[in-house]
C-alpha positions in Angstrom: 63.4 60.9 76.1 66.3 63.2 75.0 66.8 65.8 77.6 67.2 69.7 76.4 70.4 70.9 77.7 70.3 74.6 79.0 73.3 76.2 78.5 74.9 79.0 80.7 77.5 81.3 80.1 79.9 79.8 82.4 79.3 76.7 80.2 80.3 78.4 76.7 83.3 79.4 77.9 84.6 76.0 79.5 83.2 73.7 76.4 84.7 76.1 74.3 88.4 75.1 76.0 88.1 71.5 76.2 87.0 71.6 72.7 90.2 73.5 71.7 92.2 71.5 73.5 91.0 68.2 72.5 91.3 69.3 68.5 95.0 70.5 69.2 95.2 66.9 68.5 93.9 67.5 65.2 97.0 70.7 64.3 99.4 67.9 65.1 97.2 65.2 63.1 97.7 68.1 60.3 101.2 69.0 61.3 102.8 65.5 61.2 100.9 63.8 57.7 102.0 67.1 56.0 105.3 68.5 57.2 106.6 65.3 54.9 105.2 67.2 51.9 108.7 69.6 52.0 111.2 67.3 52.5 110.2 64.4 49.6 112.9 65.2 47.5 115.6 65.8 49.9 115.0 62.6 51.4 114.9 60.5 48.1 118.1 62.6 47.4 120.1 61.9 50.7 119.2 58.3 50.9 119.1 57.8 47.1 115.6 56.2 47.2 113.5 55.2 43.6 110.0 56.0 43.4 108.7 53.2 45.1 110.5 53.5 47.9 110.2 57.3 48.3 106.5 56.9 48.0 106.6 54.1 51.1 108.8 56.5 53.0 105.8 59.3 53.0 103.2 56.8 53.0 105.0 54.8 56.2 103.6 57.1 58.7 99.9 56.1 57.3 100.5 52.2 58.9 101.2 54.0 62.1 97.7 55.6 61.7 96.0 52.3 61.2 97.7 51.0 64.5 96.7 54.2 66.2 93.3 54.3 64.8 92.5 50.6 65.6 93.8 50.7 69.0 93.0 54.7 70.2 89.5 53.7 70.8 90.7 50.9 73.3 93.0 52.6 75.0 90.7 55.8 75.9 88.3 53.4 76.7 91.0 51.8 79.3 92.6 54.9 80.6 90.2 57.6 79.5 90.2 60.4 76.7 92.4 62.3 78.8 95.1 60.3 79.1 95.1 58.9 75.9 95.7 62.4 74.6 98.9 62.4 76.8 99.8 59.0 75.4 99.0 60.3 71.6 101.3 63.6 72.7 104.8 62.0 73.9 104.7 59.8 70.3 104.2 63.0 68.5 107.2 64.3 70.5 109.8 61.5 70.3 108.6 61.1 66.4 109.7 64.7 65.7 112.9 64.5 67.7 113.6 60.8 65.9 112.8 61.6 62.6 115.0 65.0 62.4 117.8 63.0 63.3 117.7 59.9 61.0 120.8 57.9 60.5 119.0 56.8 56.7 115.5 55.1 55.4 115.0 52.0 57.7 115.2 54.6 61.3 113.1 57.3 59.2 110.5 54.7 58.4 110.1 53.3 62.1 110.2 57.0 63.4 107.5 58.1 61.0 105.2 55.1 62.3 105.8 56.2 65.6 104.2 59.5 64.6 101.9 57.4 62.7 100.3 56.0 65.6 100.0 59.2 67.5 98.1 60.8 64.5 96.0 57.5 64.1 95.1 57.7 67.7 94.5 61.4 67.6 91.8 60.8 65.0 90.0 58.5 67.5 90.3 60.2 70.3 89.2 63.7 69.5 86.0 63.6 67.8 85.0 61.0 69.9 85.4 63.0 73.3 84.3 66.2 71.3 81.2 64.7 70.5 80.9 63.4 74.1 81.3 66.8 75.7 79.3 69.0 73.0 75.5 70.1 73.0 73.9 68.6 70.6 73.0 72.3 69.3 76.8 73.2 68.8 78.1 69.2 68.4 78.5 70.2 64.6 80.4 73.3 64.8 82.4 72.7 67.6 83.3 69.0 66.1 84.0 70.8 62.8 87.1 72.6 64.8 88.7 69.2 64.6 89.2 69.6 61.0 90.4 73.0 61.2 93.0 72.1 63.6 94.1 70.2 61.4 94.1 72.2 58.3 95.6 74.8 60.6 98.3 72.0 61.1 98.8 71.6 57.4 99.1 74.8 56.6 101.8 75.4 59.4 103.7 72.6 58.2 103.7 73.9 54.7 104.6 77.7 55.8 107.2 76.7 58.8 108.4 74.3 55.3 109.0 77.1 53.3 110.1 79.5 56.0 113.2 76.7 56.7 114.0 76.3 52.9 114.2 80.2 52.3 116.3 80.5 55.1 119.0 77.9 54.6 118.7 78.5 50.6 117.3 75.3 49.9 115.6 72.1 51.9 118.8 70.1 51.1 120.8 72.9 52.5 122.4 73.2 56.2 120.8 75.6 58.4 121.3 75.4 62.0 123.5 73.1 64.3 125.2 71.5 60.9 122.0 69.9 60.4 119.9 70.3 57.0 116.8 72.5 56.3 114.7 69.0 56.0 115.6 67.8 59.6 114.3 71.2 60.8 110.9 70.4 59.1 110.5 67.7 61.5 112.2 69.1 64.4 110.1 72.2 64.5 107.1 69.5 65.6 108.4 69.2 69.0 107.0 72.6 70.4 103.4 71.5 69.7 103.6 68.2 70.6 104.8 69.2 74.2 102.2 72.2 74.7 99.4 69.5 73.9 100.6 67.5 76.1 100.4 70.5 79.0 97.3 71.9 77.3 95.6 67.9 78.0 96.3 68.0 81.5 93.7 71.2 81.6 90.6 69.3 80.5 87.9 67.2 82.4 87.5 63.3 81.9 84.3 62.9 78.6 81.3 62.4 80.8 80.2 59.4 78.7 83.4 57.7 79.9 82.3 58.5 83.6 79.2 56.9 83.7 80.6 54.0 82.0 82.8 53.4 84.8 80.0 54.4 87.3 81.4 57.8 88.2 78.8 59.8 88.1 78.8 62.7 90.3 82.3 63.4 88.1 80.0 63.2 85.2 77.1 65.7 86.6 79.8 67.8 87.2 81.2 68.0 84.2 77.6 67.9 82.3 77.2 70.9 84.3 80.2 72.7 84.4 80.9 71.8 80.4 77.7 71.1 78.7 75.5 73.1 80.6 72.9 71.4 81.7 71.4 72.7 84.9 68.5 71.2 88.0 69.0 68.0 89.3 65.7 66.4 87.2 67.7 67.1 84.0 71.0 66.1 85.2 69.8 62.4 86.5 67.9 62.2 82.6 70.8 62.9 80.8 72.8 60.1 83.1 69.8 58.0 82.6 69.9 58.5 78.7 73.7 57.7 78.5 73.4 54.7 80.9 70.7 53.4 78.8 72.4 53.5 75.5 76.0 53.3 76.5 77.1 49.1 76.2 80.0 49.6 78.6 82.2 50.7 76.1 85.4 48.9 78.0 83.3 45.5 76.8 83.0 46.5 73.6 84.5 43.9 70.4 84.2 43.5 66.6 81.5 41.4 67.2 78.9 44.1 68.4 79.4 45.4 64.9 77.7 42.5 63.5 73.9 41.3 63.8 72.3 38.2 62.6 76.2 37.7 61.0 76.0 40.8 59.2 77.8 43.9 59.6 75.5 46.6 60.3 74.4 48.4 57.3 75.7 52.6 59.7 78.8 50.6 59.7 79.0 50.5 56.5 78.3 54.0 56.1 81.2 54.9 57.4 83.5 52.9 56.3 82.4 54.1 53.2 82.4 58.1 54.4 86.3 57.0 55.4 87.7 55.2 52.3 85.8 57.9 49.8 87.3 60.4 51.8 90.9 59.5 50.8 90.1 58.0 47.3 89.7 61.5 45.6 93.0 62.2 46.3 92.9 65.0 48.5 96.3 64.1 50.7 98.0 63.4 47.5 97.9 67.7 47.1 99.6 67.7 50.8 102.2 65.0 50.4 103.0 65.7 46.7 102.3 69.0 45.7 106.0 70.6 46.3 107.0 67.6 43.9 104.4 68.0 41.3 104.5 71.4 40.2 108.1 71.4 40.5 107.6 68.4 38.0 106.1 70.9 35.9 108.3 73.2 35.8 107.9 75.5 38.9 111.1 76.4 40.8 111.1 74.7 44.6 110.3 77.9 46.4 107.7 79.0 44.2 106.3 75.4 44.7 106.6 75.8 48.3 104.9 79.0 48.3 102.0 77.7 46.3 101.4 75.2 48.9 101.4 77.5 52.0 98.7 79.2 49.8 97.1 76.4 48.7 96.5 75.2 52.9 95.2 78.6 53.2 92.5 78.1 50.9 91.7 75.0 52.5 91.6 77.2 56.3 89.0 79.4 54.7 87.1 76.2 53.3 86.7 74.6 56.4 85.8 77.8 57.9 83.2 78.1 55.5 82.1 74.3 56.9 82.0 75.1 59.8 80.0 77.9 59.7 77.1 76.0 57.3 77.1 72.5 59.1 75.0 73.0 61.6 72.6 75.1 59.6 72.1 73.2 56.7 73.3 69.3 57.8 75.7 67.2 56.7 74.6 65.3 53.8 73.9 67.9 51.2 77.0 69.5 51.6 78.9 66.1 51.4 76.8 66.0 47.6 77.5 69.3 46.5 81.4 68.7 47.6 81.8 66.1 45.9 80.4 67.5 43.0 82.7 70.3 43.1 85.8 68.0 43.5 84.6 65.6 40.7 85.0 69.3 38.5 88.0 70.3 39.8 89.9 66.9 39.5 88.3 66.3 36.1 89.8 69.6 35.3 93.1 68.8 36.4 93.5 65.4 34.3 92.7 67.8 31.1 95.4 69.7 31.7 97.6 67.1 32.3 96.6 65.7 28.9 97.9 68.6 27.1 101.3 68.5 29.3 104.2 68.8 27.2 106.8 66.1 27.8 110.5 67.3 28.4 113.9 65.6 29.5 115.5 66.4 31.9 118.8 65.6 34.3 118.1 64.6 37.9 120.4 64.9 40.5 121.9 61.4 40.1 122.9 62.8 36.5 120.4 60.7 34.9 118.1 61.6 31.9 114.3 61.9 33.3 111.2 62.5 30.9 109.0 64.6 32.7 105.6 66.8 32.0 105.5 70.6 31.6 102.1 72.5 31.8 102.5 75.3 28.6 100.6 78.1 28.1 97.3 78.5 30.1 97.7 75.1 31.5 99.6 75.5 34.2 97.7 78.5 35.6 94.2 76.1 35.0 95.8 73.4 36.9 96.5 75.5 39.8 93.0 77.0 39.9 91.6 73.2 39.4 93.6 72.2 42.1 92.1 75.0 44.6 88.4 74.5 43.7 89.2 70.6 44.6 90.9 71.7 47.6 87.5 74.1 48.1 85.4 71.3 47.8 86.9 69.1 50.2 87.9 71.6 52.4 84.4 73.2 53.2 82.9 69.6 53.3 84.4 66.0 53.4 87.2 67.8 55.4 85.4 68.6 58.8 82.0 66.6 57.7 83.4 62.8 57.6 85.0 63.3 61.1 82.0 65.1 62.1 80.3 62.6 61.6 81.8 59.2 62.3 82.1 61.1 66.0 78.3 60.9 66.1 76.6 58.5 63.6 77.0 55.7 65.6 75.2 54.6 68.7 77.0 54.2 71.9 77.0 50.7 72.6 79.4 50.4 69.6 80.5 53.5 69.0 84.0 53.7 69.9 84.9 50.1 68.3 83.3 51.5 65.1 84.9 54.7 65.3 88.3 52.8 65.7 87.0 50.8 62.9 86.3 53.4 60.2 88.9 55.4 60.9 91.3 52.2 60.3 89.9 52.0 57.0 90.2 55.9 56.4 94.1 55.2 57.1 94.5 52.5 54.9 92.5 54.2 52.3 95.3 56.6 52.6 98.0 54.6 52.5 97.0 52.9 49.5 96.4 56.3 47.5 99.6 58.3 48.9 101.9 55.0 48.3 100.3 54.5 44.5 100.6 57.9 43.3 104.9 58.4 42.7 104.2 55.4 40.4 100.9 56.3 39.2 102.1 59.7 38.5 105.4 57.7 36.7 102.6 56.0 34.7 100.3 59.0 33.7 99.5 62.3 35.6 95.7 61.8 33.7 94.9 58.2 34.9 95.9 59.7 38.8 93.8 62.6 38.4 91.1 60.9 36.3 90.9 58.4 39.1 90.2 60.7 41.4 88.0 62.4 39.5 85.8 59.1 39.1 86.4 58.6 43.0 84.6 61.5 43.7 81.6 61.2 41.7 80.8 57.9 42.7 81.3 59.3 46.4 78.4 61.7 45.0 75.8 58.9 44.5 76.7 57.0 47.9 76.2 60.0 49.8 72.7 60.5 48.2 71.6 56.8 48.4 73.2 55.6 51.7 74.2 58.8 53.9 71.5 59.9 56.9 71.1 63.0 57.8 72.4 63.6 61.9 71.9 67.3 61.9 70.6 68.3 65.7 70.4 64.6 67.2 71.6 63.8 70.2 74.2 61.0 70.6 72.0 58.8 72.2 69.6 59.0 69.3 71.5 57.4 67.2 70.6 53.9 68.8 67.3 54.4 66.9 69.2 55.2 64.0 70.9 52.3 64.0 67.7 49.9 64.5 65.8 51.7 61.9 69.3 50.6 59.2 69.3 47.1 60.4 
């Protein structure tokens, strides 16, 4: 039995905070994977780094994330969501201070997976306790706000980017304190790191965690305080429901993934949901994109300023998300978004085919062949680029972490969760570390890659997704039978 939770106003209000608070997590998740994006080519320039390395240098943070990912779920489980957050919050802080101050690319590297590990723990941590804390009525919006937060965060990483370049003439450029635009980019993630840290020191312990660890009156309380449930009969059925699926999640391994040998089939679901997520490319627009089109011809600031507007389309995609997923479900969107994406990448390899190639000197005073879009092409590309962004934005964006925060029941659910989101960081690393070379090789195989990424991502969402639209958490036990 799945009990009906009654929400009051009072409860609106305070699941509306916690939930805010807990995907702050996300604008520094957003914040620190993107705020890399303007300070690429200084980097490569002040530590005189070739393509593989620069692409390792971006892509460093992303090995943090797998840590982080692998091991957030463990340590909420042993200290709680709360402090976790606290935990994920001072390695955001002393990777911002670190890495505006590096000494050259061995301390930027270690300082970046520092970061690395507070993101990667971040993407743990968050969805899971928003899912605990959420009705199951508003668990789809209100887990959607994790992926705004973090588009927010990209977006403020790109404008605060561009905002530091103007200023000091250029990111190469000194600005403040005899240190260089770049360093400022990184700095500037201090401030957020230390209000989430104050702001996670506001918000009740997940109730789910609570009557794991046999507190329960903390977890009525919060249940009704939070959720909303009210009366004393539904109260002791909800505790019931979560004591009844919930596999003390501090005793949870690898091996409750597997049955009769085999991992379980929802497993694989999203590990799938995670790797697709990265294959089509999407963080190679918010590591890259100041690179590329300057590539192409497009002076710095101009490139800079076509990212900040390029995040903003994303804002208004995931907007769009979240204000759909709970009305129409998860898995149709996920097939018309990656429909969408498969055009708008496919697009983008065209008009990289018809690129013109030029030479040109770099700064080391060496003779570079590189592409330039001509005509209509460059304009086409930059639309391409923003339906793809569209498509992601208002779909696999906020849907995958939607939805590897409730898919999976809760006996396993924080191991898997730790699990798939692993993968979705290694996924990233793979693609955000390929693509300087892959883009050295051919600017069409990258984006026709992509492209092909995507629409394969469109038949496994059709033939293996389920639908969790509505369901309570503890549902999903019977969801997980039923695809074993």
């Amino acid at each position: 039995m799945t009990t009906q939770t009654r929400s009051g106003e009072p409860a609106v209000g305070a699941v509306a905070w916690v939930v805010l608070v807990a995907a702050f997590g996300g604008f520094l998740f957003g914040f620190d994977t993107a705020v890399i994006n303007g300070a690429v080519g200084p980097i490569a320039e002040e530590f005189d780094l070739g393509a593989g390395m620069s692409g390792f240098s971006v892509s460093s943070a992303l090995l943090g994330c797998v840590i982080g990912a692998f091991t957030g779920g463990k340590i909420s489980d042993m200290l709680g969501r709360q402090k976790a957050m606290l935990v994920a919050a001072g390695l955001f802080f002393l990777s911002a201070i670190g890495t505006g101050l590096v000494f050259g690319v061995t301390d930027l590297i270690a300082w970046r997976v520092i970061g690395g590990i507070g993101v990667g723990m971040a993407s743990v941590i968050a969805p899971a306790y928003i899912a605990e804390v959420s009705p199951a009525a508003w668990r789809g919006r209100l887990g959607s706000l994790f992926q705004l937060a973090i588009v927010v965060g990209i977006f403020m990483a790109a404008f605060s980017n561009w905002i530091f370049a103007e200023v000091a003439g250029g990111a190469s450029e000194e600005l403040w304190f005899g240190l260089e635009a770049w360093r400022w980019m990184f700095l500037s993630e201090a401030a957020p790191a230390l209000i989430y840290g104050l702001l996670a020191l506001s918000i009740p312990e997940s109730p789910r965690y609570l009557v794991s660890r046999g507190r329960n009156d903390d977890a009525e309380k919060v249940l009704t305080e939070v959720v909303g449930i009210q009366g004393k009969d539904d109260l002791a059925q909800k505790i019931e429901d979560i004591r009844a699926t919930i596999n003390l999640e501090a005793r949870q391994k690898l091996k409750d993934l597997f049955l009769g040998g085999k991992l379980m089939p929802i497993v694989w679901v999203g590990i799938g949901l995670a790797v697709f997520q990265q294959f089509v490319g999407i963080n190679v627009i918010f590591y890259y994109s100041t690179s590329l089109w300057t590539a192409v011809g497009i002076a710095e600031e101009q490139a800079m300023l076509v990212q900040v507007i390029t995040t903003s389309v994303n804002i208004i995609a995931t907007i769009v998300g979240i204000l759909i997923v709970d009305k129409v479900g998860r898995r149709i969107p996920l097939a018309v978004g990656s429909a969408v994406m498969a055009v708008g990448l496919g697009t983008m390899a065209i008009a990289f085919s018809q690129a013109e190639l030029v030479e040109v000197v770099n700064e080391f005073g060496e003779i570079e062949t590189e592409p330039n879009l001509v005509g209509m092409w460059g304009p086409i590309a930059l639309v391409a680029a923003n339906v793809f962004v569209v498509g992601f934005g208002a779909t696999w964006g906020p849907f995958m972490w939607l939805m590897l925060g409730e898919m999976f029941p809760n006996r396993v659910r924080a191991v898997a969760l730790g699990v798939c989101s692993a993968f979705n960081w290694l996924a990233n690393f793979a693609i955000s570390s390929s693509f300087p070379s892959m883009a050295e090789l051919s600017l069409v195989f990258s984006y026709g890659f992509y492209a092909i990424s995507a629409l394969i991502s469109l038949f496994f969402v059709l033939k293996f997704v389920p639908e969790t639209k509505g369901r309570e958490i503890e549902e999903m036990q019977e969801t997980a039978h039923r695809r074993s």
